[in-house]
Structure formats: C-alpha cells, structure tokens
ROVEX-121312 format. One line per field, with one value per residue (C-alpha): residue number from 1; x, y, z. Coordinates in nm, 2 decimals, decimal comma, always signed. Layout:
nr <- c(NUM|...)
x <- c(X|...)
y <- c(Y|...)
z <- c(Z|...)
This chain:
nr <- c(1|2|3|4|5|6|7|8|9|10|11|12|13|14|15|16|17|18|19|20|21|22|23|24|25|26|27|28|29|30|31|32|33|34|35|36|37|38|39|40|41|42|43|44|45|46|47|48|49|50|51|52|53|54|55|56|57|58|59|60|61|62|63|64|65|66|67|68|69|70|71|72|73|74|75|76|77|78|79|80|81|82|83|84|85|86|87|88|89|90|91|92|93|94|95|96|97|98|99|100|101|102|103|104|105|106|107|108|109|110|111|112|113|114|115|116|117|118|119|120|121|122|123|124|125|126|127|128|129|130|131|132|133|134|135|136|137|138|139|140|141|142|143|144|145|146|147|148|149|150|151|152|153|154|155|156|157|158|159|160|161|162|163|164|165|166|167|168|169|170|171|172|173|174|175|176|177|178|179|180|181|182|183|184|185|186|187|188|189|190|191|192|193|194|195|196|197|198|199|200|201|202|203|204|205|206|207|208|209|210|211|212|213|214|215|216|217|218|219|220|221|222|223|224|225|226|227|228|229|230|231|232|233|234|235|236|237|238|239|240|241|242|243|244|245|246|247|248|249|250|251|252|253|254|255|256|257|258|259|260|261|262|263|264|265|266|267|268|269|270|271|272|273|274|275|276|277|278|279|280|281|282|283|284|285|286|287|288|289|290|291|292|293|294|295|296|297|298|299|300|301|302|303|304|305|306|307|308|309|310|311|312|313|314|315|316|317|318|319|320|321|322|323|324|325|326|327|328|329|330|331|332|333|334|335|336|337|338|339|340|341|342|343|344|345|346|347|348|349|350|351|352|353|354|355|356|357|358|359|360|361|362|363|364|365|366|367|368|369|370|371|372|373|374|375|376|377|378|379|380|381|382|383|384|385|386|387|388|389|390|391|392|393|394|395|396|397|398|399|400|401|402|403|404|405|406|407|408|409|410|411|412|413|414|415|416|417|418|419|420|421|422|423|424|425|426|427|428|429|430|431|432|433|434|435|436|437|438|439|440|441|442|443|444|445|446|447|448|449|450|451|452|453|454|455|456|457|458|459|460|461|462|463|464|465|466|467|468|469|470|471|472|473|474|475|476|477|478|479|480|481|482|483|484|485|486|487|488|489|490|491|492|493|494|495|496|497|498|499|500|501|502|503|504|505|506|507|508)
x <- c(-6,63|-6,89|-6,65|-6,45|-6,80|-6,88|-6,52|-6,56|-6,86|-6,76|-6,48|-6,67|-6,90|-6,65|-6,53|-6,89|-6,90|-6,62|-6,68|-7,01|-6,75|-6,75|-6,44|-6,16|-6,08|-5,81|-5,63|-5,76|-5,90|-5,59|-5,76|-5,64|-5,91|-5,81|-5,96|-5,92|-6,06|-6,07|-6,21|-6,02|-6,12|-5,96|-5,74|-5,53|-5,22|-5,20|-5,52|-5,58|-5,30|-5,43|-5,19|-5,45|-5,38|-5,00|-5,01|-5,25|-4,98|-4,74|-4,89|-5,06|-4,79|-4,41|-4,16|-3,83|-3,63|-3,72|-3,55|-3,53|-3,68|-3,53|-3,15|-3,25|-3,05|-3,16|-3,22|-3,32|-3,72|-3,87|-3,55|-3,20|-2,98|-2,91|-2,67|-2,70|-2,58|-2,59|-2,75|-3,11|-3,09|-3,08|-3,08|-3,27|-3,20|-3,52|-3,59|-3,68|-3,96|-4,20|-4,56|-4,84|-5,16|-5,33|-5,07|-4,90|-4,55|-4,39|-4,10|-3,96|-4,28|-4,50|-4,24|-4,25|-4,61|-4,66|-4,38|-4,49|-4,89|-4,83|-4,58|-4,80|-5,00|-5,29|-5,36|-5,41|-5,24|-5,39|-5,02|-4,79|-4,50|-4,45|-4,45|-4,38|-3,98|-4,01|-4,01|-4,01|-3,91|-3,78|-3,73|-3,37|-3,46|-3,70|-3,56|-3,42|-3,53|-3,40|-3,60|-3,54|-3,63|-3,73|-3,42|-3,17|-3,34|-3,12|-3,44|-3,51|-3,39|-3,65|-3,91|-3,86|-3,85|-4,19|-4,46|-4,36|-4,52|-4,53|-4,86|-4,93|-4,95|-5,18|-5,41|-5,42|-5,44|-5,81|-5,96|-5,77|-5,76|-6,13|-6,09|-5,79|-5,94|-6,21|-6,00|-5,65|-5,33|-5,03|-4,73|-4,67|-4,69|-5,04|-5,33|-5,70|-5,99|-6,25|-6,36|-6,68|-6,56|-6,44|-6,62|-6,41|-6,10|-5,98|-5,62|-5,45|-5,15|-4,95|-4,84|-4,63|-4,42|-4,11|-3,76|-3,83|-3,69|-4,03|-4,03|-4,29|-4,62|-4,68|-5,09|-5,31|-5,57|-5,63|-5,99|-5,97|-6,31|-6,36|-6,50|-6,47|-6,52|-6,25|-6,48|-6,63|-6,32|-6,25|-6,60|-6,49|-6,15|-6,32|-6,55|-6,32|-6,43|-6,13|-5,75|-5,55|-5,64|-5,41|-5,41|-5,54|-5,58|-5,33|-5,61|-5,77|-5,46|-5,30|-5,64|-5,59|-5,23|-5,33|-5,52|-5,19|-5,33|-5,55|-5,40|-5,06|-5,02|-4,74|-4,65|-4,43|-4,30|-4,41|-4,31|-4,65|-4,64|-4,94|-4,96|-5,20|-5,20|-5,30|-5,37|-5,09|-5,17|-5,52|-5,67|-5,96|-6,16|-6,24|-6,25|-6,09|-5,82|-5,67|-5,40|-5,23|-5,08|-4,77|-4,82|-5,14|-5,01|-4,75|-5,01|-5,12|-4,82|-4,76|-5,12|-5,14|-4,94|-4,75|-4,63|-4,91|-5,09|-4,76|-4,80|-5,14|-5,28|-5,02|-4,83|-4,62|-4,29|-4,45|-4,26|-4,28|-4,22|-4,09|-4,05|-4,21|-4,08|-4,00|-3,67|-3,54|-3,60|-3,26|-3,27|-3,49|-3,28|-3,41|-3,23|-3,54|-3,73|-3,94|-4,25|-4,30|-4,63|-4,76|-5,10|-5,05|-4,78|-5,05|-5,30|-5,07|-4,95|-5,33|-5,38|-5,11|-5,22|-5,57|-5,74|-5,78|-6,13|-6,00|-6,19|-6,37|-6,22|-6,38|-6,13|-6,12|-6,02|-5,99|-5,88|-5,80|-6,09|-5,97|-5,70|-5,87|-6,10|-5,79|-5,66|-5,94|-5,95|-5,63|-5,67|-6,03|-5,86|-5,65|-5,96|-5,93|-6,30|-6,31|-6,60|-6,46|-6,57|-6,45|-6,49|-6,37|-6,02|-6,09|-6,38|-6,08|-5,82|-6,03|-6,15|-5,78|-5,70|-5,95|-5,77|-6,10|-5,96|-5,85|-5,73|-5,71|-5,56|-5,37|-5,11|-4,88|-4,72|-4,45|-4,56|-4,23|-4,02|-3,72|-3,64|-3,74|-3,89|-4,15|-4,28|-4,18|-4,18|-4,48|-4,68|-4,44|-4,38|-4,72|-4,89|-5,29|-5,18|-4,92|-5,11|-4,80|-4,73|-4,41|-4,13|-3,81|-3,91|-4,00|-3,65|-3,52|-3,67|-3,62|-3,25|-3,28|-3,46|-3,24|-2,87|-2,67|-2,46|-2,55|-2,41|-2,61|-2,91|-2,92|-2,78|-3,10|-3,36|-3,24|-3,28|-3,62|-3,71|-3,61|-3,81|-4,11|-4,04|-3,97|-4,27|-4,49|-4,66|-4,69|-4,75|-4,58|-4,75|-4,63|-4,50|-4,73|-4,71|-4,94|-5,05|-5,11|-5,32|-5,37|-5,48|-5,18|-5,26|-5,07|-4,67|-4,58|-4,29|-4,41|-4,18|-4,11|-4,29|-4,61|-4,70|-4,86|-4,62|-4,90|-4,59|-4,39|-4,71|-4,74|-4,93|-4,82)
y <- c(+12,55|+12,30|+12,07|+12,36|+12,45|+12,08|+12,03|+12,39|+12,28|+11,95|+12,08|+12,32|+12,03|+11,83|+12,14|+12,18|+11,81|+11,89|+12,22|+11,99|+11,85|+11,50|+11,36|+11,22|+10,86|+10,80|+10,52|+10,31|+10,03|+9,97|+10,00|+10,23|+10,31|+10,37|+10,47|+10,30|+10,48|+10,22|+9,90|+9,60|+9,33|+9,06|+9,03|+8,76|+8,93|+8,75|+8,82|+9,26|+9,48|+9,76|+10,00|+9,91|+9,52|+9,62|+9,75|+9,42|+9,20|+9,36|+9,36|+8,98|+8,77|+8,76|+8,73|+8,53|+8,83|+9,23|+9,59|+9,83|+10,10|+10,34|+10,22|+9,99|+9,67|+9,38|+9,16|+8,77|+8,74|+8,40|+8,33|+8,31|+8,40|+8,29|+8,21|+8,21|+7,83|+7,94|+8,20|+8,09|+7,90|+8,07|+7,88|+8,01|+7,86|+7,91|+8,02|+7,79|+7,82|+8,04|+7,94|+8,09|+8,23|+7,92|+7,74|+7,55|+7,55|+7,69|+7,49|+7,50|+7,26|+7,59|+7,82|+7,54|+7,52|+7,91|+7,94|+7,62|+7,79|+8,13|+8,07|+7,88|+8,18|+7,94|+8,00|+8,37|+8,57|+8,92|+9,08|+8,81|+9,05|+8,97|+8,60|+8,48|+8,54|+8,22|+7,89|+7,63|+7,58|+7,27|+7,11|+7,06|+6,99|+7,08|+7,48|+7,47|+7,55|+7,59|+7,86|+7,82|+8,09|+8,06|+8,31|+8,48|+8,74|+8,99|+9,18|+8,82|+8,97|+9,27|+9,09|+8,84|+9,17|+9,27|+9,14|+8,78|+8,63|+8,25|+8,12|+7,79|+7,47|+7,30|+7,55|+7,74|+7,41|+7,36|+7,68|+7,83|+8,25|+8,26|+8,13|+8,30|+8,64|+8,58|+8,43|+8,49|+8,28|+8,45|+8,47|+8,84|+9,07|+9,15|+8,84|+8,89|+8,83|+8,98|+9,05|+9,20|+9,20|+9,50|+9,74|+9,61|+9,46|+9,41|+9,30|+9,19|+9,18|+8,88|+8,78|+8,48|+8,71|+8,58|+8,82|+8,96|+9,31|+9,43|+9,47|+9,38|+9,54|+9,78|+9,85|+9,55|+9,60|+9,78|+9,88|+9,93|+10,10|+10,12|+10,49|+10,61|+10,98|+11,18|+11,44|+11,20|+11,07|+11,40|+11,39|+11,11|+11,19|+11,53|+11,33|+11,08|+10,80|+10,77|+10,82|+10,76|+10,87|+10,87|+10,99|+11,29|+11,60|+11,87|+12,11|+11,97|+11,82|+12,23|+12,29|+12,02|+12,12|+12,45|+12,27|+12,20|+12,13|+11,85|+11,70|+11,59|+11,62|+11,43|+11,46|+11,21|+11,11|+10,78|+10,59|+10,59|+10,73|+10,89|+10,86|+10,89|+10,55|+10,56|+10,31|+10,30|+9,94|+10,01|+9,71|+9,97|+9,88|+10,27|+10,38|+10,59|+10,57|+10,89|+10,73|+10,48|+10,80|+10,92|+11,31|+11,28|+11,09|+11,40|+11,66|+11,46|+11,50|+11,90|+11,94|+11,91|+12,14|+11,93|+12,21|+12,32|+12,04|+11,97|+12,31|+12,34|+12,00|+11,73|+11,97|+11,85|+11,60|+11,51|+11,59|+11,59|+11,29|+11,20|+10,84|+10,54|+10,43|+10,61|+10,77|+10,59|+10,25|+10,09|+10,16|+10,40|+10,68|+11,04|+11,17|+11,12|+11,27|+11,48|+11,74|+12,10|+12,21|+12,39|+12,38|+12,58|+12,27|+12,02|+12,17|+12,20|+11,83|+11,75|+11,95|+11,79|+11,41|+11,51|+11,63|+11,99|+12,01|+11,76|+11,41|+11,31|+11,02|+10,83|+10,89|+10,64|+10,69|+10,53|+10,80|+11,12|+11,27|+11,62|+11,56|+11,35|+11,65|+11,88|+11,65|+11,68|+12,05|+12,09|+11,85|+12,00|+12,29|+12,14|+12,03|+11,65|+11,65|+11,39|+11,16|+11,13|+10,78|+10,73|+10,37|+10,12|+10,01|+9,64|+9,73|+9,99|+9,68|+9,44|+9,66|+9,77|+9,35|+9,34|+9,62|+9,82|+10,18|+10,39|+10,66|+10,66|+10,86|+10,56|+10,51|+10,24|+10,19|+9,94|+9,72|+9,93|+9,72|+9,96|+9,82|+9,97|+9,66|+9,67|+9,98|+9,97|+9,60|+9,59|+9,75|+9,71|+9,37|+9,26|+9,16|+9,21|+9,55|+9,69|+9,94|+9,95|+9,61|+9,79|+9,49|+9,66|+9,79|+9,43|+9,29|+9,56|+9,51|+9,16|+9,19|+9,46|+9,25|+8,96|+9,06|+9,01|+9,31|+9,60|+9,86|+9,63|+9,66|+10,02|+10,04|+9,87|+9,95|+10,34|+10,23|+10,15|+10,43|+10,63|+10,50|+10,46|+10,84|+10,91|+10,74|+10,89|+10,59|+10,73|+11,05|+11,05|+11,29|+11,32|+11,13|+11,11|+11,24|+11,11|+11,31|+11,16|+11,29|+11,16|+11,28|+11,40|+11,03|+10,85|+10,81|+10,76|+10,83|+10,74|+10,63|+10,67|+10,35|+10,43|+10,15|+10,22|+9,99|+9,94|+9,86|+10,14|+10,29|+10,37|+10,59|+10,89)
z <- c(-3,68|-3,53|-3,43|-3,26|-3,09|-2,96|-2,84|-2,66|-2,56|-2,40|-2,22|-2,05|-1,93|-1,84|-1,61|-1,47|-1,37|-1,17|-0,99|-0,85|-0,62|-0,75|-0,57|-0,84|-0,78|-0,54|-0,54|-0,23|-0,44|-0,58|-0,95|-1,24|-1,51|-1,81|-2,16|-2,48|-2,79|-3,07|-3,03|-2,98|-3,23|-3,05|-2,72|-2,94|-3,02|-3,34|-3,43|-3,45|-3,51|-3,32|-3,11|-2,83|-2,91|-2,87|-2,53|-2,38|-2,57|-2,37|-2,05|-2,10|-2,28|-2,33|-2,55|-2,54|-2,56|-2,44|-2,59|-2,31|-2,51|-2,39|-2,45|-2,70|-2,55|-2,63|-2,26|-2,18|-2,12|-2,17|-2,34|-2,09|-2,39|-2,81|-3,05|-3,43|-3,56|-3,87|-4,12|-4,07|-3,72|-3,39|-3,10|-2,77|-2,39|-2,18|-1,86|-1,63|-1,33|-1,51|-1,53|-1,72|-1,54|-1,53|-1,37|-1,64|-1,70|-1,92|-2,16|-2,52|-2,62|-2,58|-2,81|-3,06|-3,08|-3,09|-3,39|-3,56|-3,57|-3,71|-3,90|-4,12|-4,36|-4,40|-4,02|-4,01|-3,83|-3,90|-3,96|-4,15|-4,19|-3,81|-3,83|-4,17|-4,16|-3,94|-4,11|-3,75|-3,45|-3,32|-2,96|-2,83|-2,47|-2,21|-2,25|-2,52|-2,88|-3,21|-3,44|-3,86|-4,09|-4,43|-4,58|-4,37|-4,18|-4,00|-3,80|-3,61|-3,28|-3,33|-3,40|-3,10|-2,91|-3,03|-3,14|-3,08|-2,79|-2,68|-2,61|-2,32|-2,61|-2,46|-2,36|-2,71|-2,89|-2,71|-2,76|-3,04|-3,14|-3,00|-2,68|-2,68|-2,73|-2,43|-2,21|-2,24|-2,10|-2,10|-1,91|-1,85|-1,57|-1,57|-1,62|-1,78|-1,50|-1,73|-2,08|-2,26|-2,63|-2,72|-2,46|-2,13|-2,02|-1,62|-1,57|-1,27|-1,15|-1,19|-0,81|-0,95|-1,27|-1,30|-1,29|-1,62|-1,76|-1,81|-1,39|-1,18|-1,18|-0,84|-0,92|-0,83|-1,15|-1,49|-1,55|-1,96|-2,10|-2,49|-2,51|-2,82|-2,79|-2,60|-2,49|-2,33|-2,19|-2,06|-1,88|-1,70|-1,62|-1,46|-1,27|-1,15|-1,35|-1,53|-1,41|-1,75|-2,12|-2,41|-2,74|-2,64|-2,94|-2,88|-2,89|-2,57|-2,45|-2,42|-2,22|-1,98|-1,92|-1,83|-1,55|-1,42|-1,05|-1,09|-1,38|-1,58|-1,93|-2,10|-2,43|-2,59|-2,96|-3,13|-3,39|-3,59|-3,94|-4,09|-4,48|-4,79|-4,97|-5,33|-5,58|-5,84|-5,90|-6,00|-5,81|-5,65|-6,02|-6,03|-6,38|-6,47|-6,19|-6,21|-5,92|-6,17|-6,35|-6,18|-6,23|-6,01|-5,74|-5,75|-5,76|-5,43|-5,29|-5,38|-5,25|-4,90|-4,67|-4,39|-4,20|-4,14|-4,05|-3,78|-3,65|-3,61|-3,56|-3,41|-3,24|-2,97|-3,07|-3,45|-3,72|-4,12|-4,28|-4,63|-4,64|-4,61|-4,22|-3,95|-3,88|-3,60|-3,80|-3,93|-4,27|-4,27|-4,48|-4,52|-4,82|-5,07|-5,32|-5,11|-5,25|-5,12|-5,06|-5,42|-5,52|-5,81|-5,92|-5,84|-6,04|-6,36|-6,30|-6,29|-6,63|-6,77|-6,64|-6,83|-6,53|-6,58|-6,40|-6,14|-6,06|-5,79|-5,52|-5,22|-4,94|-4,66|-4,31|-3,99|-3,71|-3,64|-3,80|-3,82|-3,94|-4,27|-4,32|-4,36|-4,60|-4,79|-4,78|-4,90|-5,21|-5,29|-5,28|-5,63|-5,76|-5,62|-5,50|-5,18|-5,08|-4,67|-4,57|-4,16|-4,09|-3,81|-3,87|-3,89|-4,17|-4,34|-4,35|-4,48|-4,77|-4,84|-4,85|-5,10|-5,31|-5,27|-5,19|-5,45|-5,17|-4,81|-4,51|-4,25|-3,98|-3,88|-3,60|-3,66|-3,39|-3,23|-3,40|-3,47|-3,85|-4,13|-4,28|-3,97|-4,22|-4,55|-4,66|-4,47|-4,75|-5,05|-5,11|-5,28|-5,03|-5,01|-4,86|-5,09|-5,35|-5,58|-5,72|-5,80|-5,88|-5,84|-5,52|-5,38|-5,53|-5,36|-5,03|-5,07|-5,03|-4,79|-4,57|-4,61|-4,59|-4,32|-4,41|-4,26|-4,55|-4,79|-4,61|-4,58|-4,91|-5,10|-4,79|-4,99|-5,32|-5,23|-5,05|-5,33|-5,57|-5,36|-5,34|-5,70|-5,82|-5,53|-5,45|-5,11|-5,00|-4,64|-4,39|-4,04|-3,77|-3,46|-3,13|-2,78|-2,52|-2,17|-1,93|-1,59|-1,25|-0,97|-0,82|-1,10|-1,18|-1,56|-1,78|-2,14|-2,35|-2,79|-2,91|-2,79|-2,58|-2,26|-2,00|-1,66|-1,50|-1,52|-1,35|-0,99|-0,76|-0,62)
C-alpha cells in the first residue's frame, strides 16, 4: 500500500511540475536526454553485462557482422562477407576505409587482437559464454582474418552479431578495460565525448560512420543520466529535463499513456527472462539447504502464481514462461514439464520433503522490486519464510560467482543473441553461475551447442530443457516487456531485443 501511495504520490508531483508551465525540452540543441536506471559498471562491453552496457555497445562499437532485428538477416558490418573453411574456421573479408573515433584505421590486426584478448578466460571478460567459443584469430592480409574456435560451434554467426565487438589494437593494448571504460574507442555510429563513472554518459554522433546496416545516426548527441528512481524520472520527463525513459512499470506507464498529448508510450516485447534460481548444488553452505531436495524446489515452483503476476504486474507483451530460454531462441522448445500454480501441492511437497512448518531463506534480488516482494508473498504464503535482500546487480553477480545465494529472483537478457545457448548453457554448464552442477544436463548441452545439425541440436537443446524442468532446478517466471515513454518531439519504433538503437531515433 505504501509503495502504491509514494508512486501516487510522485506522479501527481511530477504533474504539478508541469502545470507550473516549465517548457519541455525541444529539440533546438540537437541533444536527446535520456534516463538509465541501473548503473553502468563499466562502458567496456567486455567488462559488465548490463542491458544498459548492451545498448552503449551498440551505439559505440561494431561488430563484423549485424542481424536486422527485425527480419533477422544476417548483413556485412565490419566484416564484407564469410565463408566456413572448415568446421571450426570461418574466414571474414574486411571492410576497408573505416576508421575508429580517434582516427586510426581500422584492419584485420585490430579483430585479431580483440579475439586473441577475450578469448583467453584468464583475462576476464565479465560474460565468457560470449567469447569463449573462440579459440584465435589469425591474420590473412590487411582485411582479412581467419577466426578458429575451440569445438564446432554452430551459434558463431550470432554471436558475431551480438555482443562481439572489435576494439582499435593499439589503442586498447595501452590503456586496457579501464581506459577503455573512461574513454572509449570504438567504431560505431555514435562516439563517447564524456564520462563520469556510472552517473553520466554524452555520445555524439559519428560524422565519419561508415555505410553500415545499423544506418547513420540523424540526432547530433545523447545525454545518458544514471537516475535510479523512475519517479524521479517521470519528474524530469514532466519538467522537460528528460526526453526518453525506458523500462517504465506498467502501472505508471498506463498513467502516462493516458497523457496521450504530451507524451508517447510504447510498449514492446523483449527477450529478457525473469526466473527464481535455487541452489540444487548446495554450494550456498546453508545448512540445512532445503533447495538440494527436489520436492522443495517443486513446492517453489507450484507456489508462486505466474498469471497473476503477468496480468497484474508486467502487463503489456510479457508472457509466462516455462523454460530456461526464451521462445524465440533456436532451440528453445516449449513442450516441458511445466507446474500450475497450487499452494496447497507446495505445502504437502514441503511436508513430505520434512518441511512441514516451512524454513526460512535469504532471497536475493537485483530489480524490479515489486515484483521480488510478490514472490515472496506468494512463497510465505506456503510457509517458505523470505529474508528480501535488493542489492546492485554487480554486488548480486559476484556473490552468485561465489555460489553464495541459496535463492534469488534474476533476469537475463541473452545479450539478444537469438540461440538458446545465449540462455540456457549460460547457466547450466558449471560454470561459477550454474546452481545445478547437474552432469547430464552439461553433456547434453555440450552437444547441443556443438552440432552442426540442426535436428540434433534441437533434439538435445530438449533433452535438456526437460530435465532442467523435471528436476526444477529453475523455476521460470515470465518473459519481460518495456515500456517507452518519450515527449511528441521524439520518433522511435522499439524493437523485440530490447536495445535502445539512438539511431533509429529522430525528431519529429
């Protein structure tokens, strides 16, 4: 009820800003300002895996290859056009004549040097399931390249289409993922002139962009401002501080829209999944763990009312979810075990687990607040007692890394990489993220991910599914929705993959 009160209550301020008369920003300056609501731990692409990361990768760097995301073609970016030599070698011509913002050119010594860096694990690179496919790349000639991966990897294309982008050689070997993050080189359609750590980012429009798909930009700069609180955003957007926010709550987003002349409201799908993660590995050292027993981590699943929480909450394009990717992802199969809300069922498969009181859980979190807390109404209501812990997201990952969290409430975005092992082999092949350890479902995977059959992929991409079903490891939630809002001045079509493209964005 308070939080209804204060969002209630900051509407109607943001409202009373604006009946003051406070002009809303036009567009003389050429400069769009835009929200972000996390913060950004670091402008390297490599280095945060942040949907706000996504979009300045996007905007700042490219990749050798682009999917049109609405047809889903692959096109030539930094990369003319490729041809598999064999199973594990695909060989890339370059384009020639593009420079990066600081004036070097660009050639197949800078794509070598970017591949042969994250590729290696020891280096870092925040997520590794984006990177560590690759074995090396080699030179051919001045633009040309040859890239090896380590086993036959059939999502290469994707991934080159994502979240792949080639950094200046030179320029990265000198200052390195820090330098990188405060003053970024890339050769995209938009440049960085300015950047307070996490608070403020200025982008500018790259005069010199070569004839990529992305298109060239039309507005001059981006103002980004980290403000964490979307009532505040509203504020600002009222009093003309702000022309874009995102990720708006469908609660305020349905108020805005019925302000229908000052403002647009968009509301798009996305391809994040949001999810409960236990831990069936029993790496969180709680003891007892009540998680490494498979009739609680199905009492989870029976406990928590997904239509509900659709209808009420996400509203808009979202959409229950059952597995462990999201339904557009090749592979991604949604004839699984799936669990109909039943508390009554989740308390006798508590009882019979030796939980007939319930226990008591920390429950981590990251986002969506409201959402967390009606989680943990629902499995309180069983008699799964949460302690509701909402922390930063870098703070959340590393403590899930650690195997630290016996329960917690997460998303993923699949850096829009359309394949399901952008999702599921993400967090299920023992890495420092996966909280099953589960080994058939990694040999599984493992062959998924590496076929070059198509029927064999989604044949063992369903096995796995299935059994990350059966045994509950997960409990699947929703898919995600994103509301835009923006004043009458600005020209956007969002698209399904959730990344905000400043150069699809014009004024009106």
């Amino acid at each position: 009820m308070k939080a209804a009160f204060l969002k209630t209550s900051s509407l109607a301020l943001a409202m009373s800003i604006a009946a003051t008369g406070v002009v809303l920003a036009d567009k003389a300056n050429d400069t769009l300002s835009v929200a972000f609501t996390k913060e950004l731990e670091n402008v390297d692409s490599f280095f945060n895996s942040s949907r706000e990361g996504v979009v300045m990768q996007r905007a700042v760097w490219d990749g050798l290859i682009y999917r049109d995301p609405v047809t889903n073609e692959y096109k030539g970016n930094l990369a003319t056009s490729w041809t598999w030599i064999d199973d594990k070698t695909l060989e890339l011509k370059l384009r020639e004549g593009v420079k990066f913002h600081n004036g070097a050119d660009f050639t197949a010594d800078d794509v070598v040097a970017t591949v042969n860096f994250v590729a290696k694990e020891e280096n870092g690179v925040k997520t590794q399931r984006n990177v560590n496919w690759m074995e090396s790349a080699e030179k051919v000639d001045d633009f040309t390249v040859r890239i090896t991966t380590k086993e036959v990897f059939p999502a290469a294309i994707e991934f080159l289409s994502g979240p792949v982008s080639i950094y200046p050689a030179d320029y990265y070997a000198e200052v390195g993922p820090s330098g990188m993050g405060l003053k970024p080189v890339g050769t995209g359609p938009y440049k960085v002139v300015e950047v307070v750590p996490g608070q403020h980012f200025v982008l500018e429009k790259n005069e010199n962009y070569h004839d990529s798909p992305k298109g060239q930009a039309t507005i001059n700069k981006i103002d980004i401002r980290t403000i964490p609180d979307v009532n505040t955003q509203l504020a600002e957007l009222f009093s003309g501080s702000l022309d874009l926010i995102w990720q708006v709550p469908a609660d305020q987003a349905e108020k805005m829209s019925a302000m229908d002349d000052r403002f647009t409201v968009l509301n798009e799908s996305t391809m994040r999944v949001g999810y409960l993660a236990m831990d069936a590995a029993g790496r969180s050292g709680m003891d007892p763990n009540p998680f490494t027993d498979l009739k609680v981590r199905q009492a989870v699943n029976h406990a928590i009312d997904r239509d509900a929480l659709v209808d009420n909450l996400l509203k808009g394009k979202s959409k229950v979810i059952s597995t462990a990717c999201f339904p557009s992802q090749f592979g991604c199969v949604q004839d699984v075990t799936s669990y109909e809300y039943d508390p009554e069922k989740a308390k006798a498969l508590l009882a019979e687990a030796g939980y007939p009181d319930g226990f008591s859980t920390p429950f981590y979190a990251y986002r969506d607040r409201e959402y967390g807390e009606a989680i943990s109404s629902y499995l309180n209501a069983v008699g799964i007692q949460t302690d509701f812990k909402l922390l930063q997201y870098s703070a959340l990952r590393e403590l899930n890394m650690k195997g630290e969290v016996p329960m917690s409430f997460q998303t993923w975005g699949s850096y829009s990489v359309n394949d399901a092992s952008a999702m599921v082999s993400q967090f299920f092949k023992h890495g420092s993220l996966d909280d099953a350890q589960d080994d058939q479902t990694k040999e599984w995977l493992d062959i998924a991910d590496s076929s070059t059959d198509d029927a064999t992929r989604v044949e063992y991409y369903t096995k796995a599914l299935q059994r990350i079903a059966d045994q509950a490891y997960w409990a699947p939630m929703f898919s995600y929705n994103t509301n835009y809002v923006m004043t009458k001045e600005v020209e956007y079509t969002p698209t399904a993959d959730e990344v905000l493209r400043f150069t699809n964005m014009t004024w009106n």
